[in-house]
C-alpha positions in Angstrom: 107.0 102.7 103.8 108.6 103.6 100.6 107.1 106.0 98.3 106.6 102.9 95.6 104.7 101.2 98.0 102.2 103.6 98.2 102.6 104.7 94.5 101.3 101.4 93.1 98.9 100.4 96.1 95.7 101.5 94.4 96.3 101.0 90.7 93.6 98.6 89.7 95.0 94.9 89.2 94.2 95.4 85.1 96.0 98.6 85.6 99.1 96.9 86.5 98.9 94.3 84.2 99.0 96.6 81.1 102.0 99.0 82.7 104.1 95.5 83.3 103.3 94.1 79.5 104.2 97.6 78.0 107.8 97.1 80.1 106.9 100.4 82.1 106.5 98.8 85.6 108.7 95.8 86.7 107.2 92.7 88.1 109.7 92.7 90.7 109.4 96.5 91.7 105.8 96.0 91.9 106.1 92.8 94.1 108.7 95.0 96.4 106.4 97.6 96.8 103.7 94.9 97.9 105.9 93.3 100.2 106.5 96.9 101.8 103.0 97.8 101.9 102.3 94.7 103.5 104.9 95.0 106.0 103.8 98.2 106.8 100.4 97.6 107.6 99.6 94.0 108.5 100.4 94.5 111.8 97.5 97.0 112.1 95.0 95.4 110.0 96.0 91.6 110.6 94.9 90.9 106.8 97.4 88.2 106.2 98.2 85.2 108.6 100.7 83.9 106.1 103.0 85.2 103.9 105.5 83.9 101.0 107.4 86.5 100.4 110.6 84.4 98.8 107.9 82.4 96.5 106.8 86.0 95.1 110.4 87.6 94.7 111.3 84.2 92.6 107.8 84.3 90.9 108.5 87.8 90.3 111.8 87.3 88.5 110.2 84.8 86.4 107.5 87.5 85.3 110.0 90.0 84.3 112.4 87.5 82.5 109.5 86.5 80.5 108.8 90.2 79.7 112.0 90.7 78.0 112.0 87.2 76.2 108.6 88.8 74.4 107.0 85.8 75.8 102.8 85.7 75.8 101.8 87.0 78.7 98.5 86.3 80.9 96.1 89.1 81.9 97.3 89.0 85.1 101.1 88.8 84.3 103.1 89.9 87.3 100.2 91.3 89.7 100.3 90.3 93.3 97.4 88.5 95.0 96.4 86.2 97.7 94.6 83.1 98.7 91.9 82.7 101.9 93.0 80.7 104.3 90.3 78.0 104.5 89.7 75.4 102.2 91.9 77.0 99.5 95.8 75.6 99.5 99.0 76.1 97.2 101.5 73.2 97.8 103.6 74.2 101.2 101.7 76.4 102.4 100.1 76.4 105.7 96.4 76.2 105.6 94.6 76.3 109.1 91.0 76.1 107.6 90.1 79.4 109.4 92.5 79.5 112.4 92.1 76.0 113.6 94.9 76.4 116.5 96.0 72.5 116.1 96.3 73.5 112.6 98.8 76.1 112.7 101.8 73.5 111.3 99.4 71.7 108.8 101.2 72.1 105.4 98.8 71.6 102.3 100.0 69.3 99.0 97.2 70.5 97.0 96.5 73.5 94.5 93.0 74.9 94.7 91.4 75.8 91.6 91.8 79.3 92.8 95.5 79.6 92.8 95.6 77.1 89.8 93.9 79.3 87.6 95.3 83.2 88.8 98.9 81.4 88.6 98.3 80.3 84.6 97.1 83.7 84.5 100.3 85.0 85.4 99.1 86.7 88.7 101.9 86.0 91.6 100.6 84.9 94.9 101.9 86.1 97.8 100.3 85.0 101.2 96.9 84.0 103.0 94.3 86.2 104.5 92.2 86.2 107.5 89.0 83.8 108.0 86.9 82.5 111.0 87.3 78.8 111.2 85.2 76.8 108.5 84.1 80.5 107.6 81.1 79.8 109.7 80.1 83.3 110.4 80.0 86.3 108.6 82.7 88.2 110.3 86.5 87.4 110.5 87.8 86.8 113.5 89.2 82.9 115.2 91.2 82.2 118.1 94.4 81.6 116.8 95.0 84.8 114.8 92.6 87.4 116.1 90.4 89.1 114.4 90.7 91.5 111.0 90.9 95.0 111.1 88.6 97.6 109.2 90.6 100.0 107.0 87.6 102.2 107.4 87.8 102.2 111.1 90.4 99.9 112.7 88.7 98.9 115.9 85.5 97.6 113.5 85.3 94.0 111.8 85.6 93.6 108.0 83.0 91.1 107.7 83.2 87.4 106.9 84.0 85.1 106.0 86.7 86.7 103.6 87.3 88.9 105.7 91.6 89.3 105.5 91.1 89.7 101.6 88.9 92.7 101.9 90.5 94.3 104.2 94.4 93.5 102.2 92.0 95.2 98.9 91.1 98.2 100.4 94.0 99.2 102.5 96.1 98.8 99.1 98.1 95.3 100.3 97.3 94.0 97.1 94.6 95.0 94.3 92.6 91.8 94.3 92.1 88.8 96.4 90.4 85.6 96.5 86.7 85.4 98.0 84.5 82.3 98.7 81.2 82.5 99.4 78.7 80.0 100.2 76.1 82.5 102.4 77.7 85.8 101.6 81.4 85.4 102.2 82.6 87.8 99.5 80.1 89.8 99.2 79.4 90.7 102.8 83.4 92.1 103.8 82.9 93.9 100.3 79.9 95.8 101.6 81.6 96.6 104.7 85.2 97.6 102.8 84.2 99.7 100.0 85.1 96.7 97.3 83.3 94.8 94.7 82.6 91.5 95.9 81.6 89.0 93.0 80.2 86.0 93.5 79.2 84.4 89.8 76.5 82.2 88.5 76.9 78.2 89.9 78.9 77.0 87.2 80.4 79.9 86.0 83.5 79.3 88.0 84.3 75.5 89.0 84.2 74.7 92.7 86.2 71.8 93.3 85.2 70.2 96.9 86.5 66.7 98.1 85.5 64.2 99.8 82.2 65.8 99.2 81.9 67.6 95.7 77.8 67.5 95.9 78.5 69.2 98.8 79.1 72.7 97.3 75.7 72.6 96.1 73.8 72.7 99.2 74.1 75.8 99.9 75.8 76.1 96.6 79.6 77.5 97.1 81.0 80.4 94.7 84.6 81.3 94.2 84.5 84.6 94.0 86.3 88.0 93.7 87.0 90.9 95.7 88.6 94.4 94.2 88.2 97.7 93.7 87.1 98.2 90.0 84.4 96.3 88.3 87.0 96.0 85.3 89.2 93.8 87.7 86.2 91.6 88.6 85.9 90.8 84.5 89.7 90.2 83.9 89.5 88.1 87.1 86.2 86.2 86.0 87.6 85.7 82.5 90.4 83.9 84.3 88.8 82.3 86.6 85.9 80.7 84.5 85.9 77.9 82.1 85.0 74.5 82.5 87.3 71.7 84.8 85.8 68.0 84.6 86.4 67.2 88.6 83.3 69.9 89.1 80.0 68.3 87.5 78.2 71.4 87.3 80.8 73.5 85.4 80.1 75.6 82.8 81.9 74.8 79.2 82.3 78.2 78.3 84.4 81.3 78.9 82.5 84.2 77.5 83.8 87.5 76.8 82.7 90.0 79.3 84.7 92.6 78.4 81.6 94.4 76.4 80.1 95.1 80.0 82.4 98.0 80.9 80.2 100.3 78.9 77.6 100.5 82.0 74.7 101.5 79.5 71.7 100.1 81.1 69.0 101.7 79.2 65.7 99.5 78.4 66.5 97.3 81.6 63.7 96.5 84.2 65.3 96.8 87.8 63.7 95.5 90.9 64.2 96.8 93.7 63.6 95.0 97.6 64.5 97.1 100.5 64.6 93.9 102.8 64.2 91.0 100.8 60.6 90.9 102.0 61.8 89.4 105.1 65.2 91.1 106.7 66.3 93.9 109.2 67.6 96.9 107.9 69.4 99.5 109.6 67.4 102.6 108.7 70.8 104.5 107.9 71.2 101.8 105.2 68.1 101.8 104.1 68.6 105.5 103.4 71.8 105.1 101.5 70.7 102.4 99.3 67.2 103.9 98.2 69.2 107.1 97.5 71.8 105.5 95.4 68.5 103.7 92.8 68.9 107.2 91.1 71.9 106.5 89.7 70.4 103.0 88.0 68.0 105.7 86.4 70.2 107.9 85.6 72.0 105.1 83.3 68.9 104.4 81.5 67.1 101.9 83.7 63.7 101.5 85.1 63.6 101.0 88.4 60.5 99.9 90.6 59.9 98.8 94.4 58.7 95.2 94.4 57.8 92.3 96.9 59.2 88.8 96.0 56.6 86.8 97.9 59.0 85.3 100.8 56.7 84.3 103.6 59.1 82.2 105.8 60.3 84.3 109.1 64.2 85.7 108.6 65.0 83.5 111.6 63.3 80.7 110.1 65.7 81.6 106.9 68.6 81.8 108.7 68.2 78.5 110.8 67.9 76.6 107.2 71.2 78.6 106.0 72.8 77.4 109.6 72.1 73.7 108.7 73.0 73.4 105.3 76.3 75.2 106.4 76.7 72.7 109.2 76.6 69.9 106.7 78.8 70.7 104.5 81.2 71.3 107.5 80.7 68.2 109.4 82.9 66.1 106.5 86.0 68.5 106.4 85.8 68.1 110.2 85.1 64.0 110.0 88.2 64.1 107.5 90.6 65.7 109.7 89.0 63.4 112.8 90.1 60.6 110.4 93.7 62.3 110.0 94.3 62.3 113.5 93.0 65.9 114.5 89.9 65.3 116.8 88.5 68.8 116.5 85.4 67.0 118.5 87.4 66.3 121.3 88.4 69.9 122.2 87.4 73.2 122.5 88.7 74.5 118.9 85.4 74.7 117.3 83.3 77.8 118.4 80.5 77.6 120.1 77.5 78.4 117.3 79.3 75.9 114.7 79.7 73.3 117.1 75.3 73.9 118.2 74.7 73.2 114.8 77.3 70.5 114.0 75.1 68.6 116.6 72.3 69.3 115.3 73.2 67.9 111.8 74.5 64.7 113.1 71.8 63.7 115.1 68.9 64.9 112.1 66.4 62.6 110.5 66.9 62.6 106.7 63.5 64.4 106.6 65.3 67.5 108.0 67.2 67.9 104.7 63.7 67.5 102.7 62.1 70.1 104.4 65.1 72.6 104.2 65.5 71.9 100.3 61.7 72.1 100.5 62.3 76.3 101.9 65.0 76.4 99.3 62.8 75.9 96.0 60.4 78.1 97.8 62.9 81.2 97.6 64.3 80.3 94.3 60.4 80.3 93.2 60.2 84.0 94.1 63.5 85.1 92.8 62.1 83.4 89.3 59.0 85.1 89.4 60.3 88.5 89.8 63.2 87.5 86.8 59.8 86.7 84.4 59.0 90.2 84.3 62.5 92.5 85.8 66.3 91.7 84.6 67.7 92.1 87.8 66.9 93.0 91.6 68.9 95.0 93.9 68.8 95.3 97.8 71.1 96.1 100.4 73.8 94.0 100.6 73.5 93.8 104.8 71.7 95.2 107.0 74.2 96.5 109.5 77.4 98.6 109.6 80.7 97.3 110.8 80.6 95.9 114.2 83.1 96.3 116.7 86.0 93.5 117.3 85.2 91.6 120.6 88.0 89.6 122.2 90.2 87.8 120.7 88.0 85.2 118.7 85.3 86.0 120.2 83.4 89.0 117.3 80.3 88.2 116.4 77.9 89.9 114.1 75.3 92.2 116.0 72.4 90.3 117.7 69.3 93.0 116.8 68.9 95.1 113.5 67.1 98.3 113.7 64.8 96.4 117.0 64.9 92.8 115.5 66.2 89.5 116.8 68.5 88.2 114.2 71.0 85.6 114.4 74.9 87.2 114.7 76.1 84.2 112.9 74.3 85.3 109.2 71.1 86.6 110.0 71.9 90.5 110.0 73.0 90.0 106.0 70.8 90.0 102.7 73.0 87.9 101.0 73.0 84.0 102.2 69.5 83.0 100.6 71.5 83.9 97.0 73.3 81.2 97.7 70.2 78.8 98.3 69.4 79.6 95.1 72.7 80.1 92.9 71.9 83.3 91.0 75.4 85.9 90.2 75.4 88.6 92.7 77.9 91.2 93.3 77.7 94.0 96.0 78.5 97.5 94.6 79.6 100.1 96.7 77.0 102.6 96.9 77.6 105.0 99.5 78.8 106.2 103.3 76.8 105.9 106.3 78.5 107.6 109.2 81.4 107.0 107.2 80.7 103.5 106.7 80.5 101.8 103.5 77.3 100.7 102.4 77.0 98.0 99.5 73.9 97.6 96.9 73.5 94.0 96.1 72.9 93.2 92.6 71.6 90.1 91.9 71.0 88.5 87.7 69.1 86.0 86.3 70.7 82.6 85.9 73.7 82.8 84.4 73.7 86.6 83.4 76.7 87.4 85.2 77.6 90.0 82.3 74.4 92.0 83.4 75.1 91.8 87.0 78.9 93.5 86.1 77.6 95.7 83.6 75.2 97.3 86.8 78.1 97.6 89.1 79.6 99.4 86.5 77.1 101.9 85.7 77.0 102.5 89.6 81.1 102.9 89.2 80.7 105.4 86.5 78.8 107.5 88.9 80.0 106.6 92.1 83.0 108.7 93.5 83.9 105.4 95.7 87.7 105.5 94.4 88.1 108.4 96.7 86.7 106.7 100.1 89.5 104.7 100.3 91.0 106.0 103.9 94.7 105.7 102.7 93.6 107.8 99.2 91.9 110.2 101.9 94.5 110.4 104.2 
């Protein structure tokens, strides 16, 4: 590995971006040194299933010829990043919705809104990360390309579902990466990577789903980010957000969040859940997160233990999150059906996804009723605690990295600390956000076993700017620059 490729693997995305507009770094030196980095390390870490590197060289030309023509440049103008490899596509590319094995030659002609919007934003794409297929589970691991690779400890799992993004963030592939999340998917291999894993308010960032854009309501579906610095999270929001007519719920705004990065959080009302009411918690977690609320007072806020009023089992929880996952699903895999690939037919669809597709096709159209009916029930108890607190913070999960199983097979761990929970989503704090559609980020908050541990911070509707401005207190505070194993090492 050259010494530029491990020069510029931690600078912070925003860092780069102001060294390339002030004509100190070259877009195409920087790209090299990703390339190198990526070459380097892939093989350990298994991050990307699919890289471009002939797109980013010529993308990265373009970047610096616009440099010296004194051309405007984006807030993202020449930085390196990359795409999940699920529903998300750039024209060309293969897309394998998760490792689908018949899928391994499918080419996509689409843009998603993701790559749309970093592009105009002058960020360079260079390749695809890691997912499990249809992202149903909250580890990353499929058949077809194995499963990711911990930088913290290589023979432990990332998380899920974005799983090959986290792990590309904090080894230093690249300094931000795409995250989706509709139960926890960027927030969850954040936790478990060191990162900041943002998913923003519904709305705040379109979601553009077809055949079924109601779909990405139920559970409601986030693009989200993953970095290392809360400042990258803003620049990243800021280009991310803004309104796009194919998503009905988008927001017609692109606020300013730049006022955030001060951290001061002084007069704020923080509540804080160890478990949600309901969840398992590993006790070391526990531990790590309850010693980390000192820090929230220690920027001025007032923080207090409280209950939310969830009365539904965890189990119970989880089932509802497994159904409403199925279903929005079961289309993608009736599309392709339609398209010629029988996914049905075979064997390519694990085992717990394929339980609940059947589920879902055979349900009475009460079945949705009563689920949506368990939904408003925890979106009443997040409201009530938002009428009196400004936020609430939890763990983020309630486990430490598991180990990778065979090849496909990894599966989150089946008992938490003496309790049953499901190894698809169960073991995490983070899926019944998404019943719910409040921002949420998880903040690094600490080592456990040297682990990382994530805090989840979750806002009121729409206060995405307070949820950041949190994460950055805890960042001002918070040595977690330093974990990084490469840094370390």
């Amino acid at each position: 590995m050259t010494v530029a490729a491990h020069e510029f693997a931690f600078r912070s995305a925003a860092d780069l971006a102001r060294l390339i507009a002030t004509r100190e770094l070259s877009p195409v030196e920087l790209v090299d040194a990703c390339i190198a980095r990526i070459e380097a390390r892939n093989q350990a870490l298994n991050a990307f299933v699919f890289t471009d590197f002939d797109h980013a060289r010529r993308a990265a030309r373009d970047a610096e010829s616009a440099v010296v023509a004194g051309a405007e440049l984006g807030p993202l103008h020449g930085v390196p990043t990359a795409i999940k490899d699920l529903f998300d596509a750039k024209p060309g590319w293969i897309s394998t919705f998760g490792g689908v094995p018949s899928l391994r030659g499918f080419e996509a002609d689409w843009y998603c809104l993701w790559a749309e919007r970093m592009e105009a934003a002058g960020a360079i794409l260079v390749g695809k990360t890691n997912s499990p297929v249809f992202g149903f589970r909250a580890v990353c691991d499929n058949s077809l390309f194995g499963a990711t690779a911990n930088p913290f400890d290589e023979t432990r799992n990332p998380g899920g579902s974005s799983g090959g993004g986290a792990a590309a963030v904090a080894d230093g592939l690249v300094s931000f990466a795409e995250g989706t999340d509709a139960g926890g998917s960027v927030r969850i291999p954040a936790a478990w990577c060191n990162l900041v894993g943002y998913k923003p308010a519904v709305g705040r960032v379109p979601v553009v789903m077809r055949p079924n854009q109601f779909g990405a309501t139920a559970p409601f579906v986030h693009e989200g980010l993953l970095t290392r610095t809360v400042e990258d999270a803003v620049v990243g929001l800021g280009a991310l957000s803004g309104y796009d007519p194919r998503d009905p719920f988008s927001l017609d705004e692109r606020p300013d969040f730049a006022a955030v990065l001060d951290g001061d959080l002084r007069g704020k009302r923080i509540a804080y859940s160890p478990n949600l009411d309901v969840h398992a918690v590993d006790p070391r977690i526990a531990e790590v997160v309850r010693d980390g609320l000192r820090h929230l007072e220690d920027a001025g806020a007032h923080v207090e233990q409280v209950e939310l009023g969830i009365r539904r089992d965890q189990h119970e929880l989880s089932d509802v999150w497994c159904r409403f996952g199925a279903r929005l699903t079961l289309p993608a895999v009736l599309g392709l059906q339609a398209m010629g690939v029988d996914l049905l037919a075979g064997d390519e669809i694990p085992g717990p996804l394929r339980h609940w597709l059947d589920i879902v096709a055979a349900e009475s159209p009460l079945a949705v009723v009563e689920d949506s009916i368990v939904r408003t029930e925890v979106y009443d108890a997040l409201q009530g605690v938002f009428a009196e607190y400004d936020l609430i913070v939890c763990p983020t999960v309630g486990a430490l990295p598991v180990l990778n199983g065979p090849r496909g097979e990894t599966m989150g761990p089946s008992e938490v600390d003496g309790v049953v929970v499901d190894p698809s989503i169960g073991w995490t704090l983070t899926y019944l956000i998404n019943f719910t559609g409040h921002p949420a980020a998880s903040i690094p908050i600490g080592l456990a076993d040297g682990l990382p541990v994530g805090m989840q911070v979750i806002g009121r509707r729409y206060a995405d700017g307070e949820v950041l401005r949190t994460g950055r207190a805890l960042e001002q505070r918070i040595p977690w620059a330093s974990w990084y194993p490469a840094l370390a090492g």
